[in-house]
DOROPA-811089 format. One record per atom (N, C-alpha, C): x, y, z; residue in one letter; residue number from 0. Coordinates in nm, 2 decimals. Each point is the difference from the previous one (the first is absolute). Layout:
N
> X | Y | Z | a | NUM
...
REM end
This chain:
112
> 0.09 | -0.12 | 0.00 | x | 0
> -0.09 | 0.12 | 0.00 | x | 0
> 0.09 | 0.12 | 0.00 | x | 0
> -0.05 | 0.13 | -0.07 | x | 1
> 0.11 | 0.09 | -0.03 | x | 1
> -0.05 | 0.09 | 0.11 | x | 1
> 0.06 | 0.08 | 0.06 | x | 2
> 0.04 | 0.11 | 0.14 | x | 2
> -0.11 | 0.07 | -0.01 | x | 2
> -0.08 | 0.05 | -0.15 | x | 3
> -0.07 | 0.09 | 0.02 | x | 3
> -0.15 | -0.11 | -0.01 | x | 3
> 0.03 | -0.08 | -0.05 | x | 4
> -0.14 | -0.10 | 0.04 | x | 4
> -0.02 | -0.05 | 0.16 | x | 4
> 0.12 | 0.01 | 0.00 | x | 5
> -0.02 | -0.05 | 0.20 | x | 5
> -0.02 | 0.11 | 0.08 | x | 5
> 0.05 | 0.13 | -0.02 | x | 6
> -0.03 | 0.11 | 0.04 | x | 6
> -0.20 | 0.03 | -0.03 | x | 6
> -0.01 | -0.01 | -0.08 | x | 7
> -0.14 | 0.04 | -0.06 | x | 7
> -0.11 | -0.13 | 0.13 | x | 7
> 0.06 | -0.12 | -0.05 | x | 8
> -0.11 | -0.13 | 0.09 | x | 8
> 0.02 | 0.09 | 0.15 | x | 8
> 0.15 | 0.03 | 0.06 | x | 9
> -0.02 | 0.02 | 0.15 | x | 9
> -0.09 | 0.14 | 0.01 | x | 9
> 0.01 | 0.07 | -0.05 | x | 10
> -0.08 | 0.13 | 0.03 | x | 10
> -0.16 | -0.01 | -0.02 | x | 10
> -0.08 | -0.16 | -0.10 | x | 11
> -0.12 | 0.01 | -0.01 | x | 11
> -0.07 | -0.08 | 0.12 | x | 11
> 0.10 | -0.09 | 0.07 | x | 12
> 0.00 | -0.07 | 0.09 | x | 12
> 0.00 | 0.10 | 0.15 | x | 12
> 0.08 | 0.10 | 0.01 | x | 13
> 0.01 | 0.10 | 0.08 | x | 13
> -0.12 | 0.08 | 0.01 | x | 13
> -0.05 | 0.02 | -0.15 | x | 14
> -0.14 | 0.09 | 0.02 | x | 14
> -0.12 | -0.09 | 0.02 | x | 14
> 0.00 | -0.13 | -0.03 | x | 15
> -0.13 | -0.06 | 0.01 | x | 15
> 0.03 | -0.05 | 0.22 | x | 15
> 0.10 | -0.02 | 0.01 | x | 16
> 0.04 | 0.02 | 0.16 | x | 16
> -0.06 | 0.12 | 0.09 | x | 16
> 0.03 | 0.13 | -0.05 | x | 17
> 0.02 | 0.11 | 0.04 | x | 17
> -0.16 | 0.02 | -0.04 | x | 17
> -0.09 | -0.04 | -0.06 | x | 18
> -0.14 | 0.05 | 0.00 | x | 18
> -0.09 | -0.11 | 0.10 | x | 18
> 0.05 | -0.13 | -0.04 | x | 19
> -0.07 | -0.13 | 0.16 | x | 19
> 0.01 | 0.10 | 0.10 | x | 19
> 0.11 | 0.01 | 0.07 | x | 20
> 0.06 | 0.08 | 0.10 | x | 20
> -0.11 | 0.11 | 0.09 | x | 20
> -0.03 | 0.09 | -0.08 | x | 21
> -0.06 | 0.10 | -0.01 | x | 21
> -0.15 | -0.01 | 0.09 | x | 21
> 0.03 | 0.01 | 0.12 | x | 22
> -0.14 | -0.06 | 0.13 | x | 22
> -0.08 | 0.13 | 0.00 | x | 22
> 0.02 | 0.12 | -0.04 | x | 23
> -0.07 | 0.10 | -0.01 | x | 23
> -0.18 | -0.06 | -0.03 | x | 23
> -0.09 | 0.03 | 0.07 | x | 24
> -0.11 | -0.05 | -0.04 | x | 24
> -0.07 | 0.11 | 0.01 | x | 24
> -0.13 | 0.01 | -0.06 | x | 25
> -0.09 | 0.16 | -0.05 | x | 25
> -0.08 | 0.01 | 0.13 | x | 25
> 0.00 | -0.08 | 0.06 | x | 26
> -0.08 | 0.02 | 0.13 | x | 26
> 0.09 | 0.02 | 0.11 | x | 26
> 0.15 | 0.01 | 0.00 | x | 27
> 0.07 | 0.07 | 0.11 | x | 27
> -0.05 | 0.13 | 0.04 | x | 27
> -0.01 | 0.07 | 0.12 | x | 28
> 0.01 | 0.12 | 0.07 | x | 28
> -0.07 | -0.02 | 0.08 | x | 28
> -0.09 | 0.14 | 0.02 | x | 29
> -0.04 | 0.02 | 0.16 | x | 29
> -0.13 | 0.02 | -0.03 | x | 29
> -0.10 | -0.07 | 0.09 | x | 30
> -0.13 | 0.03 | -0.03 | x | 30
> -0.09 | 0.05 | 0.16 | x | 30
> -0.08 | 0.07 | -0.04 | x | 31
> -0.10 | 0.07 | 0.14 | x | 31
> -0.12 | 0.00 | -0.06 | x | 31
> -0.05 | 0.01 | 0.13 | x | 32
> -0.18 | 0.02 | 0.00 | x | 32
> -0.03 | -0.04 | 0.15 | x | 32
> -0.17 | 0.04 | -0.01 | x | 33
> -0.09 | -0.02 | 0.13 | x | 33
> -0.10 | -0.07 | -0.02 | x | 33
> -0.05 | -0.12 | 0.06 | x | 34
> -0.07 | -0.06 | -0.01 | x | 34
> -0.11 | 0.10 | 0.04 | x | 34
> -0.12 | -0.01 | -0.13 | x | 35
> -0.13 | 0.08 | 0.03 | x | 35
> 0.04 | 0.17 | 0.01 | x | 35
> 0.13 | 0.04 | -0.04 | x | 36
> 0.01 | 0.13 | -0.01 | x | 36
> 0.02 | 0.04 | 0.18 | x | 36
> 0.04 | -0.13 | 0.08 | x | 37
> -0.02 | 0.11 | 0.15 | x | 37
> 0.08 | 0.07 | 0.05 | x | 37
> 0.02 | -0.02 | 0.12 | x | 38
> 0.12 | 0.14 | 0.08 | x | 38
> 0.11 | -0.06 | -0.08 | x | 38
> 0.14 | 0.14 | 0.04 | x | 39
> 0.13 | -0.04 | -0.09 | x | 39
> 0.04 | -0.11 | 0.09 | x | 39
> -0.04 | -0.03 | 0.17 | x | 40
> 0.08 | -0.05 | 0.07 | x | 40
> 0.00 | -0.15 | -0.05 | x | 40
> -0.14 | -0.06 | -0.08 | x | 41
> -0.01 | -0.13 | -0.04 | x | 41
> 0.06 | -0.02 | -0.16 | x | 41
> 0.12 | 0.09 | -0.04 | x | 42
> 0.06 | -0.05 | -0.12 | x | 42
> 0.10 | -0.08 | 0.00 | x | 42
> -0.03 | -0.05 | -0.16 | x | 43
> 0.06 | -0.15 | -0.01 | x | 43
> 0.11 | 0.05 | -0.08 | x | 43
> 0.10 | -0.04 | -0.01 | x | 44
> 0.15 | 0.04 | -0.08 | x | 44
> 0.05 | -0.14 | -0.03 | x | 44
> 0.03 | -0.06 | -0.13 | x | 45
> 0.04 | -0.11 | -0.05 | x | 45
> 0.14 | 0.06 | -0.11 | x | 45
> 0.09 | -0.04 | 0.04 | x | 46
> 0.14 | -0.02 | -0.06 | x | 46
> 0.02 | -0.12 | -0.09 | x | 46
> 0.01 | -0.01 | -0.12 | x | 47
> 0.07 | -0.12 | -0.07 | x | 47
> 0.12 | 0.03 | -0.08 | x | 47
> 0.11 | -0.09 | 0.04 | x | 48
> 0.15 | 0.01 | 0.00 | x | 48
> 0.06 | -0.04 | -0.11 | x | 48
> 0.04 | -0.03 | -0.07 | x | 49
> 0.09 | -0.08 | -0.09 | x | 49
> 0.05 | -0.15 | 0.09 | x | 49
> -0.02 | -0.08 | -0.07 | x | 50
> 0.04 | -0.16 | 0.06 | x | 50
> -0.11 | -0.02 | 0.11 | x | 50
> -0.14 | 0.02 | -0.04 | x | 51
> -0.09 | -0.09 | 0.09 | x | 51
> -0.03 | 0.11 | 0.11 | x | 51
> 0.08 | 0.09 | 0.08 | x | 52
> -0.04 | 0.03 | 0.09 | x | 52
> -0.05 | 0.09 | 0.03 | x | 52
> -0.05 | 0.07 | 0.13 | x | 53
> -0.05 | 0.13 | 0.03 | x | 53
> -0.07 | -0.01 | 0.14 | x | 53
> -0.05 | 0.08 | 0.04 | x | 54
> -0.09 | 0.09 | 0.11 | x | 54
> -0.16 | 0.03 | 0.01 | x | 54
> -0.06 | -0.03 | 0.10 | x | 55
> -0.13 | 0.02 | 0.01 | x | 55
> -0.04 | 0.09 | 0.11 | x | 55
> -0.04 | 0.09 | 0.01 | x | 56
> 0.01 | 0.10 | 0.12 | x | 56
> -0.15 | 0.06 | 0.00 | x | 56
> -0.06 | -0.02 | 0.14 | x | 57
> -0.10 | 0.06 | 0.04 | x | 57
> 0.01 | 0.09 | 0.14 | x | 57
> -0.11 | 0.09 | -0.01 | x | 58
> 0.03 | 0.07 | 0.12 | x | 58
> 0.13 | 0.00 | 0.09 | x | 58
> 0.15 | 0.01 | -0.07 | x | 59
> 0.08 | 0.01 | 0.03 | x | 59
> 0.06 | -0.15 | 0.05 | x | 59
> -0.02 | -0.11 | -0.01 | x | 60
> 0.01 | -0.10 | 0.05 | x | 60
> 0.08 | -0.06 | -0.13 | x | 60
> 0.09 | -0.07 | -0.07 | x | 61
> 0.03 | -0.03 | -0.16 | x | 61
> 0.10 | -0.15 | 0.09 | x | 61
> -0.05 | -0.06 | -0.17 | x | 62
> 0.09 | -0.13 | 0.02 | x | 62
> 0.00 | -0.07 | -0.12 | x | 62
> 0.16 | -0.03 | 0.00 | x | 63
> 0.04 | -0.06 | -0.16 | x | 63
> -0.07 | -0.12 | -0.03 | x | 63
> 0.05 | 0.02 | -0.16 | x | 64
> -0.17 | -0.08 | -0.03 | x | 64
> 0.14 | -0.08 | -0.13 | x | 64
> -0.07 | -0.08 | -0.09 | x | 65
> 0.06 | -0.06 | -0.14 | x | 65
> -0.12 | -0.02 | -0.07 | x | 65
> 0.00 | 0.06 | -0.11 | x | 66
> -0.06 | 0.00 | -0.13 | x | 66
> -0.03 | -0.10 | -0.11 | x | 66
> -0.07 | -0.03 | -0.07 | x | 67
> -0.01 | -0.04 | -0.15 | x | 67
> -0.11 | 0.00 | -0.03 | x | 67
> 0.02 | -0.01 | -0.19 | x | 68
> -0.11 | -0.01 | -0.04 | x | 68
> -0.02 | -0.09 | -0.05 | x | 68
> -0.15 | -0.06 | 0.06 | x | 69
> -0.03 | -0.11 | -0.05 | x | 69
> -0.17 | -0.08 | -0.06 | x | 69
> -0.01 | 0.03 | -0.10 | x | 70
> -0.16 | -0.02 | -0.10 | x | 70
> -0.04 | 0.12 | 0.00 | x | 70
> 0.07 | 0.13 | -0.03 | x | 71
> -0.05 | 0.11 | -0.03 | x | 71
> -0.03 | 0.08 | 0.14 | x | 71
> 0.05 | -0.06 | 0.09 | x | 72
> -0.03 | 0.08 | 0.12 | x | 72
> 0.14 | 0.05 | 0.08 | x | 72
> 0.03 | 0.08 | 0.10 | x | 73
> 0.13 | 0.03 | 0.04 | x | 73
> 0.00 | -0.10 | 0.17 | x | 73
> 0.05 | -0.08 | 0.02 | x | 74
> -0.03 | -0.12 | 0.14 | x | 74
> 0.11 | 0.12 | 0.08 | x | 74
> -0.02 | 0.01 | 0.16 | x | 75
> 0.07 | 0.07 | 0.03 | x | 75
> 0.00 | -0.08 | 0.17 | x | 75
> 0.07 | -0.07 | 0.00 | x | 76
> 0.07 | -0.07 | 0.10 | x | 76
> 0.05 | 0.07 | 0.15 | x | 76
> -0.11 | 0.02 | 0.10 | x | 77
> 0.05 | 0.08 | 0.17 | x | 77
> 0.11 | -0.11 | 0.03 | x | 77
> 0.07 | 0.07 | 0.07 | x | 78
> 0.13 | -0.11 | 0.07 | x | 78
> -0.09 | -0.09 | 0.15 | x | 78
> -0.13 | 0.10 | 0.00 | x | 79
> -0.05 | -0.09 | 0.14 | x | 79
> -0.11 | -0.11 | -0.06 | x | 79
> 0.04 | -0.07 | -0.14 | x | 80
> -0.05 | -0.09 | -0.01 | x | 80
> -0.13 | 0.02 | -0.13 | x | 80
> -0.07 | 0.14 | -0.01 | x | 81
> -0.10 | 0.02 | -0.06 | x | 81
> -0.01 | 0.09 | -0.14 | x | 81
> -0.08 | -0.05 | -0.08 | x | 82
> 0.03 | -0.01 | -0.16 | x | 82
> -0.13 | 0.09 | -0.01 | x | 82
> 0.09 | 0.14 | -0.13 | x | 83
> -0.15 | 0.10 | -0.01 | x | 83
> 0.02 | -0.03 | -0.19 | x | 83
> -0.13 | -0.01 | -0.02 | x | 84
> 0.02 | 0.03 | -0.17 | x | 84
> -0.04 | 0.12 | -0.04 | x | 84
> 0.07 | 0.06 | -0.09 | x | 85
> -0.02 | 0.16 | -0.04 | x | 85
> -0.05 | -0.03 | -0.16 | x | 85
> -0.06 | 0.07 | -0.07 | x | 86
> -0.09 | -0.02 | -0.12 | x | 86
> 0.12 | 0.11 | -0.12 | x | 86
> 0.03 | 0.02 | -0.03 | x | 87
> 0.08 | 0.13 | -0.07 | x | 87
> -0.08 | 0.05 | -0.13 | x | 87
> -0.03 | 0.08 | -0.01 | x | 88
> -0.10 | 0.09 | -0.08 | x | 88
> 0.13 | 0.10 | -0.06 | x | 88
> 0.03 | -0.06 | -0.16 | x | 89
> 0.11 | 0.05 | -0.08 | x | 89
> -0.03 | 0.13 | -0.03 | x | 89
> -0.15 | 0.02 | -0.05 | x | 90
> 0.02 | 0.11 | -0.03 | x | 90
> 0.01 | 0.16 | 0.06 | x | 90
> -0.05 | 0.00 | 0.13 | x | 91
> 0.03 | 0.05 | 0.11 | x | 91
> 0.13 | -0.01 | 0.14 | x | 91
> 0.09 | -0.08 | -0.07 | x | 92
> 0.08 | -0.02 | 0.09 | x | 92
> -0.03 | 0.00 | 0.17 | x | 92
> -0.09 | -0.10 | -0.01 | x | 93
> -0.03 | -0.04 | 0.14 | x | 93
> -0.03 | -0.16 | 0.03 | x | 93
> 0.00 | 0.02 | 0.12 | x | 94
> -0.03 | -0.18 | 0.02 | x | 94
> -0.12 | 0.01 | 0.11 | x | 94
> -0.14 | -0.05 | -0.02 | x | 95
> -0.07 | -0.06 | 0.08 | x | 95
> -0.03 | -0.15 | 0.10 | x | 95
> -0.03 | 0.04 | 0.10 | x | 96
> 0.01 | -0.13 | 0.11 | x | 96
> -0.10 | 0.08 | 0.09 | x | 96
> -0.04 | -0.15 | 0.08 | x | 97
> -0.10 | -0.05 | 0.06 | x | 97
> 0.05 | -0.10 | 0.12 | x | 97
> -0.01 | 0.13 | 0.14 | x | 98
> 0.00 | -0.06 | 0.10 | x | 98
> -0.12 | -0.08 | 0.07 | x | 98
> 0.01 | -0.10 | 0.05 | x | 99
> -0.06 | -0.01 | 0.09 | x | 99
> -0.04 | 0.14 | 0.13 | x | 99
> -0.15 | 0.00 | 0.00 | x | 100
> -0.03 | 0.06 | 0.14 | x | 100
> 0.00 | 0.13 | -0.05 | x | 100
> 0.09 | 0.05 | -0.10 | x | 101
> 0.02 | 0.17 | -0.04 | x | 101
> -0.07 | 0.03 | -0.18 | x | 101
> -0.04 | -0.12 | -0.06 | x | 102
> -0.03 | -0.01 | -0.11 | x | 102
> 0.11 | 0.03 | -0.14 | x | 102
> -0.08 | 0.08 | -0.10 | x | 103
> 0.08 | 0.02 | -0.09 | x | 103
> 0.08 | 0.12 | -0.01 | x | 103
> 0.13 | 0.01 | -0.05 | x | 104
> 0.05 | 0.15 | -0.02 | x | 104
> 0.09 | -0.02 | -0.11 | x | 104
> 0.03 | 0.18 | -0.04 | x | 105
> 0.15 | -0.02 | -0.12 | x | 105
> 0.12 | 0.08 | 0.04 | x | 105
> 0.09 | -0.05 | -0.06 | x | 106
> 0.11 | 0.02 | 0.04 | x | 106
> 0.07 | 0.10 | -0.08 | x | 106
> 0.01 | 0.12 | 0.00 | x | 107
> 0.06 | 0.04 | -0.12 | x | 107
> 0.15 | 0.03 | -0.01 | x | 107
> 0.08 | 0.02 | -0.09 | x | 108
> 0.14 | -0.04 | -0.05 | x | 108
> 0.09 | 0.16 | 0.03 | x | 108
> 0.07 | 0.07 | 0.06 | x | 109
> 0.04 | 0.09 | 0.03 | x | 109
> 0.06 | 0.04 | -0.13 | x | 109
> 0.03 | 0.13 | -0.03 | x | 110
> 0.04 | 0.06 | -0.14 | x | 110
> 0.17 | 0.00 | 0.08 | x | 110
> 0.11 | -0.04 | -0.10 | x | 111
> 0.10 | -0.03 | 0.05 | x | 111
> 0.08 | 0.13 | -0.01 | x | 111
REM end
């Protein structure tokens, strides 16, 4: 193989690498809202990180959480054991979910 053929294979190899790689996902950042629109003291703040992880924070209380998405939904994993599913609404850059006890709300996506 001639220098500039092997040179050309490692560089297409490097970019098809260099784009797998790439964990950037469209649903990373920071998301807020109030269930039912109430006081600010009951807002919800959701973080999604690059590589799975992030933050769930209410009324000042937060705890790391891990992410994915899975059958069109965003699964979002509490470390104390308990699983919320968030709905993501593309065209609005938001994500809806449904607690128990507090019903439905949305989440919307912070302008970065």
């Amino acid at each position: 193989m001639r220098p500039i053929h092997r040179l050309a294979a490692v560089l297409v190899v490097v970019g098809v690498l260099a784009g797998a790689c790439d964990s950037r996902h469209a649903w990373e950042g920071r998301y807020s809202g109030r269930p039912d629109g109430r006081d600010p003291a009951g807002e919800v703040t959701l973080t999604l990180e690059s590589g799975g992880k992030g933050r769930w924070a209410v009324a000042g209380e937060s705890t790391p959480l891990r992410w994915e998405e899975r059958g069109g939904a965003l699964w979002l994993h509490l470390n104390n054991g308990g699983v919320l599913t968030a709905r993501p609404i593309p065209s609005r850059a938001e994500l809806a979910l449904e607690l128990p006890g507090i019903g439905s709300f949305t989440l919307r996506k912070a302008a970065h």
